[in-house]
C-alpha positions as CSV (number, residue, x, y, z in Angstrom):
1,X,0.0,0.0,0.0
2,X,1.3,3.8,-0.6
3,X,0.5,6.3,1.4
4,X,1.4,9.9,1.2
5,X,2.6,12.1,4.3
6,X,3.0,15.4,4.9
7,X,6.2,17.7,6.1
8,X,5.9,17.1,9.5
9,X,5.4,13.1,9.2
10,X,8.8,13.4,7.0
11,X,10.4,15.2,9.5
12,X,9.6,13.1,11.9
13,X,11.1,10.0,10.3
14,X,13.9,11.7,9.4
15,X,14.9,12.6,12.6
16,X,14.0,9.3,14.1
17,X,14.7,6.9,11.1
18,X,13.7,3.6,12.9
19,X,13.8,1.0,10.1
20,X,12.8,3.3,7.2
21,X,14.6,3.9,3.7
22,X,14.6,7.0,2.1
23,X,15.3,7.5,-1.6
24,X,15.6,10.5,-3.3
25,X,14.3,10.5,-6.7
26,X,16.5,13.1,-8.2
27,X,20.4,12.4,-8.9
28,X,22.7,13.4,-5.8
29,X,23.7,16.5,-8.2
30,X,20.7,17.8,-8.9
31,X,19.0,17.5,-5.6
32,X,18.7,20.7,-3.4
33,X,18.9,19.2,0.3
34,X,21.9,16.4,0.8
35,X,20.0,14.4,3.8
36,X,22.6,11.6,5.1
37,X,21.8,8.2,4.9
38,X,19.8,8.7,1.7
39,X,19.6,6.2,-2.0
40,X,19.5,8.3,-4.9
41,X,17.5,6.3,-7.7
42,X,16.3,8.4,-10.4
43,X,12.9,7.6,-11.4
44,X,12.7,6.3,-14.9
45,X,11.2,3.3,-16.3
46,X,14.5,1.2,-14.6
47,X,12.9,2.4,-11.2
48,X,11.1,-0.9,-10.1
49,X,14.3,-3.0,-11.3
50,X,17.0,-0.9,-9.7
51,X,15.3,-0.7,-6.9
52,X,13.7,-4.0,-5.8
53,X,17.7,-5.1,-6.6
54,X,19.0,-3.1,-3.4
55,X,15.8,-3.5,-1.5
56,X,14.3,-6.6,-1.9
57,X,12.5,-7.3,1.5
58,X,9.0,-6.6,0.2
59,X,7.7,-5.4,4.1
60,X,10.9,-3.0,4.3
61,X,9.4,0.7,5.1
62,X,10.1,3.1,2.3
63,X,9.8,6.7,1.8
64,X,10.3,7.7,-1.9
65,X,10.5,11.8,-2.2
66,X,11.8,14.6,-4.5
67,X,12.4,18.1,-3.4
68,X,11.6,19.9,-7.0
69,X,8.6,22.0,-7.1
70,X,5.8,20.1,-8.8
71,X,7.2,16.9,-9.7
72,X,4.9,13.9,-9.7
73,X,7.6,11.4,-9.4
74,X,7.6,10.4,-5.7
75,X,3.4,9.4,-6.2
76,X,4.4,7.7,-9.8
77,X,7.2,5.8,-7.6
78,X,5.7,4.8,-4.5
79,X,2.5,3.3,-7.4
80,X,4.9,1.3,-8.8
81,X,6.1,-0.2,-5.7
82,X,2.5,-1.1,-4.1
83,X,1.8,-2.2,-7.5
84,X,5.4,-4.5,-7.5
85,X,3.8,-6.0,-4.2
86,X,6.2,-3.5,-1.4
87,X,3.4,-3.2,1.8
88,X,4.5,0.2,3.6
89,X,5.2,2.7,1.2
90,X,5.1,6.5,1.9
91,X,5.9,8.9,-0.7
92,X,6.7,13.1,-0.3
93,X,6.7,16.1,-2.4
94,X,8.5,18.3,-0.9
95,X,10.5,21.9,-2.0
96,X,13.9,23.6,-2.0
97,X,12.8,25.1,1.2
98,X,12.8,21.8,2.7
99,X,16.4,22.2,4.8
100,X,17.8,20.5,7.4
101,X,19.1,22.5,10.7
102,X,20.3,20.8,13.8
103,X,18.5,17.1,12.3
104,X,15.3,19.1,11.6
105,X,13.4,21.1,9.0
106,X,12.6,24.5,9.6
């Protein structure tokens, strides 16, 4: 299942990580926020592949996200996974604005 949250629930994972993996959607050069501890898979039609390769524990928790301003990708992504069978997927769209002080957004 895919579910989308909002800032405060993606803060709040990324402070506390628990057993969560956060991929970025957009390549490590192009995104405007570096979190640590973070897979970069661009989303393209190798997503599902390239990703069920690194992750392949179908009841891992996932957050897919991008940080540009109108991109569709992280709800397009986290579909494809519930579709490929992945049970706790939570996707974000977030902005530039989205920084990281002291291991929190503002």
């Amino acid at each position: 299942m895919k579910y989308e949250i909002p800032r405060e629930a993606f803060k709040q994972r990324l402070e506390d990580r628990l057993s969560f993996v956060f991929v970025d959607l957009l390549p490590k050069d192009r995104t405007p926020v570096k979190f640590q501890n973070v897979t970069h898979i661009n989303y393209s039609s190798q997503f599902k592949a390239q990703f069920a390769e690194q992750f392949p524990n179908k009841n891992q928790n996932v957050i897919v996200y991008s940080l540009a301003i109108g991109d569709d990708a992280p709800a397009r992504a986290a579909n494809d996974l519930a579709e490929a069978g992945y049970n706790f997927v939570y996707f974000y769209n977030g902005s530039p604005e989205d920084v990281v002080l002291d291991k929190g957004l503002n």
